[in-house]
C-alpha positions in Angstrom: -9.1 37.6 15.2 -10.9 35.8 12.6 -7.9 33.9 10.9 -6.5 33.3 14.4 -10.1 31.7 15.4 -10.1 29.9 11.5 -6.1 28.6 12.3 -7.3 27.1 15.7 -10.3 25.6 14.2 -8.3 23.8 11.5 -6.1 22.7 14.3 -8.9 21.4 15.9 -10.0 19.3 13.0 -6.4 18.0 12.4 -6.3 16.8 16.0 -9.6 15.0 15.6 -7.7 12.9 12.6 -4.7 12.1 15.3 -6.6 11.3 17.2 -8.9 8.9 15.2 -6.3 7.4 13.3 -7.0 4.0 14.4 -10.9 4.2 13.5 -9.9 6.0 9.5 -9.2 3.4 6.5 -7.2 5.6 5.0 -4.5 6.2 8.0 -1.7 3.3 8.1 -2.1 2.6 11.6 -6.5 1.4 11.1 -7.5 -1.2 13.1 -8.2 -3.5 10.6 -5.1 -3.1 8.8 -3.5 -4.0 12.5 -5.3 -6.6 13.3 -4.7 -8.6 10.0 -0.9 -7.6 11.0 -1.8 -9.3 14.1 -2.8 -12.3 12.7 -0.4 -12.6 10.1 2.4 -12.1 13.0 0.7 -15.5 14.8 0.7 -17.1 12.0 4.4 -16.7 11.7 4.8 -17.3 15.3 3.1 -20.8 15.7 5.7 -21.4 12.5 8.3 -20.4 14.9 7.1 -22.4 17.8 7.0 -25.7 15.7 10.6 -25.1 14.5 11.2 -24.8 18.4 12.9 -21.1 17.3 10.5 -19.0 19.6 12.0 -17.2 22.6 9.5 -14.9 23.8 7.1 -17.3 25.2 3.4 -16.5 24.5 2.1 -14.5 21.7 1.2 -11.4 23.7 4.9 -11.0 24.5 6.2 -12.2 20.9 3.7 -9.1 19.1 4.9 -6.5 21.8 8.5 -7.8 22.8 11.1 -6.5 25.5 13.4 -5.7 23.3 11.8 -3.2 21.3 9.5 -1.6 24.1 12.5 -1.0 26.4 14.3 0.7 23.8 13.8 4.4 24.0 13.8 4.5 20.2 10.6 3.0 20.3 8.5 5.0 22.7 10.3 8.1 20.6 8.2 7.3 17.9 4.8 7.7 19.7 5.4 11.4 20.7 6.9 12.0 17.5 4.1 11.1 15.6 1.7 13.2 17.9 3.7 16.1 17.4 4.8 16.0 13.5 0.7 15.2 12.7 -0.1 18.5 14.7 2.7 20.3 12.9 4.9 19.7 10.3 2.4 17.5 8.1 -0.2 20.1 9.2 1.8 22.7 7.4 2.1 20.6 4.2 -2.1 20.0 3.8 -3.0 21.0 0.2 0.2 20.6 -1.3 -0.7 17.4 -3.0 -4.1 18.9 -4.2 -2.1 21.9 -5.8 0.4 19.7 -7.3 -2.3 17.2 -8.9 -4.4 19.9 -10.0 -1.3 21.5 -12.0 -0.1 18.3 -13.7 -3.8 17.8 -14.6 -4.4 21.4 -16.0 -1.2 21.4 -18.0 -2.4 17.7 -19.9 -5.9 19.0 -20.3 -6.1 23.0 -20.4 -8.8 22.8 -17.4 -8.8 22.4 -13.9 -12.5 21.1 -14.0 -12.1 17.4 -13.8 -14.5 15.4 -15.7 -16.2 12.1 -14.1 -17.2 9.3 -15.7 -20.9 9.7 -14.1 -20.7 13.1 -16.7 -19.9 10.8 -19.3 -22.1 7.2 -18.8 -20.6 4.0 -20.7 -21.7 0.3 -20.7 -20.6 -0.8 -17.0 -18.2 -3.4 -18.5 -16.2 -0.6 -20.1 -16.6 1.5 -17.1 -15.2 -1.2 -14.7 -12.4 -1.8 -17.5 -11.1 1.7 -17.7 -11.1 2.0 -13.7 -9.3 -1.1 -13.4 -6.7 0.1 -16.0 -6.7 3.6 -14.5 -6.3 2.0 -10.4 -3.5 0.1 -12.0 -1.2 2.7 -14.6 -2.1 5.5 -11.6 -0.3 2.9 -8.6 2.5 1.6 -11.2 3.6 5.9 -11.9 3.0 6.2 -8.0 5.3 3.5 -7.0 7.9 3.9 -9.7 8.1 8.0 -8.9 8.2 6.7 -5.0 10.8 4.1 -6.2 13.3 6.8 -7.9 12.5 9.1 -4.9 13.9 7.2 -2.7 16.8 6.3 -4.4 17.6 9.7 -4.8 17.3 10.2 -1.1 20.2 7.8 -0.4 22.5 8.6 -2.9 22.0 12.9 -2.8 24.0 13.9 0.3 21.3 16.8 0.9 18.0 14.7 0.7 19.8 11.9 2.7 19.9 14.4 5.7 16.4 15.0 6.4 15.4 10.8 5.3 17.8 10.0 8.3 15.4 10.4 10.3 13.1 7.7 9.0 16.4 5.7 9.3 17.4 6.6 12.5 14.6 4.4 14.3 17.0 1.6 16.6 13.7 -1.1 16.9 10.7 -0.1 14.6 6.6 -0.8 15.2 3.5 0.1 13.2 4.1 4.1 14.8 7.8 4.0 13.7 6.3 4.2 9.9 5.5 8.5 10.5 9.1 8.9 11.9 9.8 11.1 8.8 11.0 14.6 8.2 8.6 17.3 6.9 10.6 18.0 4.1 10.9 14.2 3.0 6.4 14.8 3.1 7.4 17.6 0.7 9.1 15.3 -1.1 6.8 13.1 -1.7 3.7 14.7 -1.9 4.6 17.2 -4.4 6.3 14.5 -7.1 3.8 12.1 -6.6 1.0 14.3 -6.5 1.9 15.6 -9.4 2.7 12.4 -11.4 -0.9 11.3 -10.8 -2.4 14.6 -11.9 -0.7 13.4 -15.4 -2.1 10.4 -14.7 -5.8 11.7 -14.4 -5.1 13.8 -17.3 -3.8 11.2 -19.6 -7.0 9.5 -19.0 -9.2 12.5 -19.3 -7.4 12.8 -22.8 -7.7 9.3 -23.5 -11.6 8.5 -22.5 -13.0 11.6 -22.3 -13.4 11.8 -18.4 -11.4 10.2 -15.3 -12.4 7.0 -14.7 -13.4 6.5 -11.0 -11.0 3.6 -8.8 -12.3 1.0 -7.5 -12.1 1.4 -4.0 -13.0 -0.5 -0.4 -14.0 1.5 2.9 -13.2 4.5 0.9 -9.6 3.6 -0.1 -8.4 2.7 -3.8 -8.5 -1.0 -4.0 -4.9 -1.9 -4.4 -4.2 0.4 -1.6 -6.7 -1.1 0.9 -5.0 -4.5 -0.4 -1.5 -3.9 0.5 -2.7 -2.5 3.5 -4.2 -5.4 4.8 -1.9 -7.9 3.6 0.3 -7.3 6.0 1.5 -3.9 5.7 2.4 -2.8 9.7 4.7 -5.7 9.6 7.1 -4.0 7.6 8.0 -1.5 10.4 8.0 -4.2 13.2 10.2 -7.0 14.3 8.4 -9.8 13.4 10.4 -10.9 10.2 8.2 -12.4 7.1 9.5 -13.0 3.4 7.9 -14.7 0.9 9.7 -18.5 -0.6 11.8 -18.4 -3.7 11.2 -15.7 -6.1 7.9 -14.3 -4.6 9.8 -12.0 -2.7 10.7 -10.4 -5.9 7.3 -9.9 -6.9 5.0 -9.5 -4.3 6.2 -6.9 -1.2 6.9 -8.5 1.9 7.8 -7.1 5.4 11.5 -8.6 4.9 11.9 -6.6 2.2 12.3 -3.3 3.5 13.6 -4.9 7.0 16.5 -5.2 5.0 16.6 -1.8 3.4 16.3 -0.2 7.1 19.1 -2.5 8.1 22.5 -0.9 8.2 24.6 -3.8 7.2 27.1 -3.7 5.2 25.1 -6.0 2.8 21.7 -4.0 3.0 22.9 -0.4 2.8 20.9 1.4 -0.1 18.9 -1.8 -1.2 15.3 -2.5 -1.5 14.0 1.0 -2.2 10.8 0.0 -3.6 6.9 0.1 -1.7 4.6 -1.7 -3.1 6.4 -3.6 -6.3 9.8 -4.9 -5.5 10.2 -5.5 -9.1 11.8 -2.1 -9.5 14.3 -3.0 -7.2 15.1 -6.2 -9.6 15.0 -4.0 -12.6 17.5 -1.6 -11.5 20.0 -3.9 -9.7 18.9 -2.7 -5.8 16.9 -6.1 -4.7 18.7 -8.2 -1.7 17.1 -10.7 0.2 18.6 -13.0 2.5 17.0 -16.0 3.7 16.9 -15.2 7.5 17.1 -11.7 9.8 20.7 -12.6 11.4 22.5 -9.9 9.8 19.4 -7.5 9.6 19.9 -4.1 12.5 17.5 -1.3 12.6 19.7 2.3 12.3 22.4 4.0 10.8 25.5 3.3 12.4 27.5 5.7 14.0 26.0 8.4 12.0 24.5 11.2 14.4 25.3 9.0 17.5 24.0 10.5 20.2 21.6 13.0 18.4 18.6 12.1 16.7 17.3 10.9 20.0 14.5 13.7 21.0 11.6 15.0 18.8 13.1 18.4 18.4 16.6 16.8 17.0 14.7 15.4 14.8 13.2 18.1 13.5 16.5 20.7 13.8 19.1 18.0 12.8 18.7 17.7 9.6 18.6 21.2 9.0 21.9 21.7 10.6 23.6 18.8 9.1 22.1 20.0 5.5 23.4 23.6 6.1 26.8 22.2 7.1 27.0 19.5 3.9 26.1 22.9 2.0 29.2 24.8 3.6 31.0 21.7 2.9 31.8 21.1 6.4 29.7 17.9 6.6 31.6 13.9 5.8 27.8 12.5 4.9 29.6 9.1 4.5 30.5 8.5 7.8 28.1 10.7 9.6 31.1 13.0 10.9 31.2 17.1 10.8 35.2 18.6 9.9 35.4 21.3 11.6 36.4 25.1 9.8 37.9 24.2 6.2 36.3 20.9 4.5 39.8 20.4 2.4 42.1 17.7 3.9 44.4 18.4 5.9 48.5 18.7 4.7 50.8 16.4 5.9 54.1 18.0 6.9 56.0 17.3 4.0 52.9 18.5 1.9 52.3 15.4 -0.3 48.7 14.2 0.1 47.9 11.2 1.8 45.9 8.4 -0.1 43.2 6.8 2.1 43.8 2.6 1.9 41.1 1.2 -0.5 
């Protein structure tokens, strides 16, 4: 009775965080973070009005448009993100503190984490060595998230359970938790783990972990790209930076276009926060308007995908099918029995046109 009375009460305290999202800096969806989206968004739609390109009419209905809130896709990702918050990222909770901790142990020998308030130096150095730490720790987070995500387009297996976060028609600020628990696996563990090595690198290299500088109780850099904009990249109001900005600083146009399933788009713009990476390694593509840009992922899984259970139980099917090799992953389509290609009568095998 105890651990039943213990699971209900962590329950409990994970539905207060649902439920508060809005009102907790370090949730996605805070209301500041949406209300400089907000303004951003007008900014970009009295640019529209003066170019005489506006076709919703008055703000209100250009920030919460027809054609996303009469798409069933959209109100999809509201229950969705009620329900995976209660339970599949509730399962995953202390994943990321195990996976630091053991990156950290195995660069220092100890699991006892050593502050810099253990270890006073002048305040210049001190505000040095976070600075440097706040920067090194998001450049290994981004570049592990980078490589991650990469991975989970080009490995058949992972690419089953990120469909989901793909399989959003018209996106908004919600549309950003449409993801399958095992992509939070994912994630949590490899980049949990790579900033464990972070902290530990520094705990070798000063003597204790330097402290980030951080905002409302978020690391700077991340409170930063937060409110520069961030809800815009899962919403419909289109925003790139001129020239070669886009290349350097994240805009909500760059991953518009690597949620896009044009031909043009497919697998490009994997990085969050430094689209760099994606110049580096030969995956950046930005066009200069959002003609050609679609939400979705084709014809794969048509018709499925569409209620919160399918997209929990999909991915586990399709996975288990790829896995029997039963599963075309290119084109979305399941063989059925035997995954070898058919014969042709006369036996001789038939070379698909290029």
């Amino acid at each position: 009775m105890e651990q039943i009375a213990d699971f209900l009460m962590a329950m409990g305290a994970q539905a207060k965080v649902v439920a508060t999202a809005p009102f907790d800096p370090k949730m996605r969806i805070f209301s500041l973070y949406l209300v400089t989206s907000a303004l951003i968004a007008l900014g970009v739609y009295l640019a529209l009005r003066r170019r005489g390109e506006d076709r919703d009419g008055s703000f209100l209905r250009f920030l919460f448009p027809r054609r996303v809130w009469s798409k069933s896709s959209a109100w999809l990702d509201l229950r969705y993100f009620f329900f995976h918050r209660m339970t599949g990222h509730f399962v995953l909770l202390g994943l990321g503190t195990w996976a630091t901790t053991l990156s950290y142990r195995w660069i220092t020998g100890t699991s006892l984490m050593v502050s810099a308030l253990d270890n006073p130096i002048p305040p210049l150095a001190d505000l040095g060595a976070a600075v440097a730490f706040m920067l090194v720790a998001a450049l290994v987070a981004d570049f592990l998230g980078f490589f991650l995500h990469y991975l989970q387009h080009k490995s058949p297996l992972l690419w089953q359970f990120h469909k989901v976060h793909h399989s959003a028609e018209v996106m908004h600020p919600v549309s950003n938790f449409r993801e399958h628990p095992i992509d939070n696996l994912v994630y949590i563990v490899v980049i949990s783990f790579g900033y464990g090595a972070v902290m530990g690198g520094a705990t070798w290299l000063f003597g204790f972990t330097p402290s980030m500088p951080t905002l409302l109780g978020v690391p700077l850099m991340n409170f930063l790209f937060n409110v520069s904009g961030y809800n815009l990249r899962h919403s419909h109001v289109w925003l790139r930076w001129p020239g070669r900005w886009s290349a350097i600083f994240p805009s909500p146009a760059h991953h518009h276009v690597h949620h896009s399933c044009h031909p043009d788009h497919i697998d490009k713009n994997f990085a969050f926060m430094f689209p760099f990476w994606d110049v580096l390694f030969g995956t950046y593509h930005m066009p200069e308007d959002d003609r050609d840009v679609k939400f979705g992922i084709g014809g794969e899984n048509e018709g499925e995908l569409n209620t919160v259970w399918e997209l929990y139980a999909v991915p586990f099917r399709d996975a288990w099918l790829h896995l029997q090799g039963k599963y075309d992953w290119t084109n979305g389509t399941r063989t059925k029995g035997d995954a070898a290609a058919p014969e042709t009568p006369d036996q001789t095998a038939v070379t698909p046109a290029e």
